[in-house]
N, C-alpha and C positions, 0 to 999 in steps of 0.2 A: 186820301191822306187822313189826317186826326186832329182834332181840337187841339190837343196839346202839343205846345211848342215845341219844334227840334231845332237847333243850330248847327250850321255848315258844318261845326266841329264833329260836332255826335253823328253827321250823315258821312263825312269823309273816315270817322273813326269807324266806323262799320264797314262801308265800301272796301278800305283799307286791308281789312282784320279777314275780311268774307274772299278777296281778289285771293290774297295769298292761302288763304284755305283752301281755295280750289284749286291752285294752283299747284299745291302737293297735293292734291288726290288725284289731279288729271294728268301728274308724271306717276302716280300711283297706277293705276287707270289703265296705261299705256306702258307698262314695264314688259311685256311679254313680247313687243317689238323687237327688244334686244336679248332677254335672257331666252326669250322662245326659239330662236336658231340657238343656243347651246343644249336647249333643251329637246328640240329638233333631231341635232347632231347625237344625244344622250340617248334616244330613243330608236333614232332613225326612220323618222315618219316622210310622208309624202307631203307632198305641195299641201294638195288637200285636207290632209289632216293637220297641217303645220296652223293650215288659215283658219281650221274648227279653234284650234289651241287658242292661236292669237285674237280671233272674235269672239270665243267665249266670256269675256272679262264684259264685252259692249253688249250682250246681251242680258246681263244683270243689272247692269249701268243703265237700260235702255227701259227695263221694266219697271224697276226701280223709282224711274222717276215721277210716276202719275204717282203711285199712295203715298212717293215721299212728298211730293208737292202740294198733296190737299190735306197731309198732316203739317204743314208748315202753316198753312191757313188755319188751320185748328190749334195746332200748340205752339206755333213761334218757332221760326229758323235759329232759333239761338241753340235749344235744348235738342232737335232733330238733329240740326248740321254735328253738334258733339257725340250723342250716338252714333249714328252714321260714321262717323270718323272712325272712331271706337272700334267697329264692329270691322271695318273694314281691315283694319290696322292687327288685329289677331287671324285675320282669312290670310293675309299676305305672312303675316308668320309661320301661320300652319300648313302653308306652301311648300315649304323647304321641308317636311317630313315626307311627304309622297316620293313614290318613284316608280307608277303607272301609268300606260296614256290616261284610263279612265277616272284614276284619283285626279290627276293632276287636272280636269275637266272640270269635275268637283272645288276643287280649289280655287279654280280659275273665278267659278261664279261668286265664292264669296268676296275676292279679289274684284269683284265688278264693280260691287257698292259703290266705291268710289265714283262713278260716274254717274249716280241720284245726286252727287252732288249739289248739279249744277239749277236743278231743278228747285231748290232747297234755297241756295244762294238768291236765285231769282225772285223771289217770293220774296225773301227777305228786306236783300235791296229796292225792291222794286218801291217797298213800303217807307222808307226814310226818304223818298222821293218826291215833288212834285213834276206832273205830265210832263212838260216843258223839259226836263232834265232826265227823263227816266233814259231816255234813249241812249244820251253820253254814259251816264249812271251806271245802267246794263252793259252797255260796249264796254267802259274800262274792266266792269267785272268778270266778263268774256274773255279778257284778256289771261285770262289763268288757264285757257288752252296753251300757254308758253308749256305747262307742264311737258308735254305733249316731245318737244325740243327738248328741255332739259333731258327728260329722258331718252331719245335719242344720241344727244352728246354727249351728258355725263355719265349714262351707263356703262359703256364700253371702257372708259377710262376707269370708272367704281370696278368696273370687274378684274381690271388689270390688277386694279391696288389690292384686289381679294385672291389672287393668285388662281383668277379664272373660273374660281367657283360662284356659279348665279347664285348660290343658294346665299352667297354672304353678301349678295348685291339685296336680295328681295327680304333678308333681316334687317338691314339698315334703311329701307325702305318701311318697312314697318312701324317701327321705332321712330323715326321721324313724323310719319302722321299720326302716332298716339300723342307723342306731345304735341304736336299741332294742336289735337282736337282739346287738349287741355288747355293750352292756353289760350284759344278760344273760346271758352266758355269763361278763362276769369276775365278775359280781357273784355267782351264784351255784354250790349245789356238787349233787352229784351225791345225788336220794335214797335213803334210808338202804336201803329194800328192794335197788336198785340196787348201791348201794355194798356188799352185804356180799354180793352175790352174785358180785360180781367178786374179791374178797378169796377167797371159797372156792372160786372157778374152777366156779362153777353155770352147766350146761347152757341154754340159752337154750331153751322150747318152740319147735318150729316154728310157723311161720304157721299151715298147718289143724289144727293142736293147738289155738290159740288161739281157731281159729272154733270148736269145737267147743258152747260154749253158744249160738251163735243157732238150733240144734236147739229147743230150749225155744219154746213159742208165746209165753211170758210174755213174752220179749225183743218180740216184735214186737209185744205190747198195749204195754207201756211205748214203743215207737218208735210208734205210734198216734197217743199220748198228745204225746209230742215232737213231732211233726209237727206238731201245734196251738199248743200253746203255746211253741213257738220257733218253726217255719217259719211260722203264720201271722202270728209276731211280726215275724220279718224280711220278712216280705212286704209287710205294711204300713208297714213303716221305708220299707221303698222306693218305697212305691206312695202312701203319701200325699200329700210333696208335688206330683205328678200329680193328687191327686185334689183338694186344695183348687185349685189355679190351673184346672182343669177346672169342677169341682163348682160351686163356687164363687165363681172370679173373681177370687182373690186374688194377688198377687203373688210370687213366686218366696219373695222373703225372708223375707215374710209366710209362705206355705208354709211354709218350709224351720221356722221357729220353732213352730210349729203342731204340725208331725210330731214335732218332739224332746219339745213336751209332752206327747206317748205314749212318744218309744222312753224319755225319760227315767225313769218310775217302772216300765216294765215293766225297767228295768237296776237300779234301785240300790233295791228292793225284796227282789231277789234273796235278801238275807242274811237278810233278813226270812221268806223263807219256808225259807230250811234252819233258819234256830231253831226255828221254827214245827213241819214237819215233825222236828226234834231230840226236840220237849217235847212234841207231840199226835198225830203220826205223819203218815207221809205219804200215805195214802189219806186222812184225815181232811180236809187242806190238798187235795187234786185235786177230792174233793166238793164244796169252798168254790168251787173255782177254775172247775170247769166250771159250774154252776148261776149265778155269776155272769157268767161270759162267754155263756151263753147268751141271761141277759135281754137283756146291750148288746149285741150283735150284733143280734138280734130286733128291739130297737127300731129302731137303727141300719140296716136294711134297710128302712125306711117307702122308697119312692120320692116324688120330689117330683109334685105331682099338681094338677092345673086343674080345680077344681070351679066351675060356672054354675049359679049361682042367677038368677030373676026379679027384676027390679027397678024400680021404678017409668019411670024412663027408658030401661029395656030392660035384656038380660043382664048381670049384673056377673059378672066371674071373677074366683075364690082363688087361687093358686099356693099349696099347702100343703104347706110340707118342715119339715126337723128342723133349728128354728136353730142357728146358727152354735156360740152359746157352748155351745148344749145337746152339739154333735154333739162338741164340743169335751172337753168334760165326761166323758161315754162313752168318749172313747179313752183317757184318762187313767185310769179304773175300769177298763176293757178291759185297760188297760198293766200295772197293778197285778197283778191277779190272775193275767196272766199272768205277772210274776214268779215269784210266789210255785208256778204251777206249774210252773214248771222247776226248781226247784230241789226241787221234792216229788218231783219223775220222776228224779232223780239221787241221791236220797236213797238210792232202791231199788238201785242197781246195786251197789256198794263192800259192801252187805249179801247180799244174794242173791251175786254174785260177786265175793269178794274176790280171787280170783288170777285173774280174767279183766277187770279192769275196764276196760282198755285194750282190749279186742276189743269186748266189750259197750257198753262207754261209745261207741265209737266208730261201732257201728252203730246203736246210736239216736240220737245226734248226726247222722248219714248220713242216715236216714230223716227226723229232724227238719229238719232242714237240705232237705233235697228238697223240703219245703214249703214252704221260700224259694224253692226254685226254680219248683217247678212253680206256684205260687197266682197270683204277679206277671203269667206269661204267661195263666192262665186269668183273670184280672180284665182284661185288655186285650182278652182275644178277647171275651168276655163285651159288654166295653163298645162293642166294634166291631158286636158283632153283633147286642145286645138294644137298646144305646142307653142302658142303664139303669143312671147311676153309685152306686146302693146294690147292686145284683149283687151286689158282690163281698161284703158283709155279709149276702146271703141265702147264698150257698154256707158261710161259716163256721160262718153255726148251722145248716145240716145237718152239717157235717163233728164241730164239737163234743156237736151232739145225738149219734151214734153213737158219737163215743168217753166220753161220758157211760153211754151204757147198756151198751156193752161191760164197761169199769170196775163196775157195778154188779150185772152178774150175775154178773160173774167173783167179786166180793167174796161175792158172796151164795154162791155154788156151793163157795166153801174154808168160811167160815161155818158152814156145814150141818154141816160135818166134825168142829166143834168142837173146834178144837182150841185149848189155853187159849192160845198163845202170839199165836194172830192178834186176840184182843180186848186187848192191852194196848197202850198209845196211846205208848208211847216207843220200841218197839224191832216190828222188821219180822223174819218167819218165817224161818229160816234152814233149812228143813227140807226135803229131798229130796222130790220127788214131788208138790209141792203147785205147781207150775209152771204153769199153763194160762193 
């Protein structure tokens, strides 16, 4: 934290200001979910190429966030978070001029920004914070993956009211994150770490000063960990409604509502799992989180299947799959605990490193975020080339089985060491050398 006083007012007025800022960048973020099947249908691309369209956005999002995160440490989330908006806010405009697969690729990336976001916010908030509170702190501000829903929901509807054309969904989308990103800069003030470091005329580290903890393997278990419960959170924002109108049958709007009733509790659960992690710890909350995502994924991968039986007037056939409300169901428990484990994986960083958490947060954001990217194109190539629309929920519970057991020996191998401070449930080891 910083010598100089903050009041609850000036930490919630930030939090506040910061939640809903990301909150339109990450229905920014995620627009290609819904205008990408029009844009899909405009082009006539394949699974696989749909899932390049719709991942490229989390692959600028994803890289994005390491220099945006250790320029937040150098110059203040105030003035990064309003460029960043900015900049993103003219790529989404100059969207609606293309009409290429490979322009529209190009666009996609600067439409990505949006997703350094969150790496930006984290820094920021983390710093109006003391320990004790970073975890709820960060979770309510996590909660601005609601974006994620909004756009799921309200785009279909946005696109009816534009007479079908995405190009009037992705201007009004625009337009709304530039004045975001303005009124976030008058509305808010520089934080307090920030602010007293300008007062005393403090040194800025350089950039590879700043990398210097992704040396530690722990950074890349925790980016493991993120990979899953973010990247394969935004992957299925994106991918679902493809997968009901495919799977399915269902209609676009039907989709598009379907998909929000996952990205919606895996977004506003969030706060739920930094209290959580605040009061029980946060390896305690990833145990809950991966052991439950593994069963719904598990089930969730049944494929649908034609079984023939004998019948008195000859063969009868079953089609046997996972109904509708049931599969329904699962994504929404799926969406949940995915909350709760992102905001467990963020609990760890602000404790382990408090004076790098804009480097650190930013590369496990990075990583996590890559598995926005990369998951969407391997469930298209998947579905192009096995045929088979649960794939994509067999490849997640292998990905969560290993970071399951990763997690679990790593706990058990510090454990051994006994040391008193890793068995108490409120607070995470602050101690040199226990890094693996």
């Amino acid at each position: 934290m910083t010598s100089n006083p903050v009041t609850q007012g000036q930490r919630r007025h930030a939090l506040t200001a910061s939640t809903l800022a990301f909150t339109v960048c990450f229905a920014v973020w995620t627009i290609f979910s819904i205008i990408g099947i029009k844009i899909k249908a405009q082009l006539g691309l394949t699974d696989t190429q749909f899932g390049i369209l719709v991942a490229t956005p989390v692959l600028t999002g994803s890289l994005s966030r390491l220099f945006l995160g250790i320029w937040t440490d150098q110059y203040g989330g105030r003035i990064i978070y309003t460029i960043q908006m900015l900049a993103t806010a003219v790529a989404a405009y100059l969207l609606t001029l293309v009409n290429t697969y490979e322009m529209f690729l190009v666009a996609a990336l600067g439409v990505g920004l949006a997703g350094g976001s969150f790496a930006v916010g984290v820094a920021y908030v983390s710093r109006w914070y003391p320990k004790e509170q970073q975890g709820t702190a960060l979770g309510i501000f996590g909660m601005g993956n609601v974006g994620a829903a909004i756009t799921n929901f309200g785009a279909p509807m946005l696109l009816v009211a534009v007479g079908g054309a995405w190009q009037g969904v992705a201007q009004i989308y625009s337009i709304i994150l530039a004045i975001t990103a303005v009124l976030f800069f008058i509305l808010t003030k520089d934080d307090p770490v920030h602010a007293e470091h300008k007062q005393k005329g403090h040194k800025h580290p350089s950039f590879f000063e700043q990398l210097e903890p992704l040396k530690n393997l722990q950074v890349w278990r925790f980016s493991l960990y993120y990979f899953f419960v973010f990247g394969a959170y935004v992957a299925l924002a994106l991918w679902l409604p493809r997968y009901y109108v495919g799977a399915y049958g269902l209609e676009l709007g039907t989709a598009g509502i379907l998909a929000a009733s996952y990205a919606l509790p895996g977004s506003i659960f969030r706060a739920l799992g930094g209290w959580l992690s605040d009061k029980y710890g946060a390896r305690t909350v990833m145990y809950w989180t991966f052991i439950a995502c593994v069963i719904c994924t598990f089930v969730m991968s049944y494929p649908a299947t034609d079984y023939t039986v004998a019948g008195i007037n000859g063969p009868i056939t079953f089609n046997i799959t996972i109904p509708l409300w049931l599969f329904v169901a699962l994504t929404i428990v799926l969406g949940f605990f995915m909350s709760l484990g992102k905001a467990a994986v963020y609990k760890h960083i602000p404790v382990y490193y408090p004076d790098h958490v804009g480097s650190v947060g930013g590369m496990v954001g990075l990583i996590g975020g890559l598995g926005g990217f990369i998951l969407p194109i391997v469930f298209g190539i998947m579905n192009d080339v096995i045929g088979v629309w649960t794939s994509c929920f067999m490849l997640l519970t292998v990905l969560i089985s290993i970071a399951l057991t990763w997690m679990h020996f790593a706990v058990r191998r510090l454990d051994k060491q006994r040391i008193p401070e890793l068995r108490g449930p409120r607070n995470l080891p602050e101690l040199e050398g226990l890094k693996g």
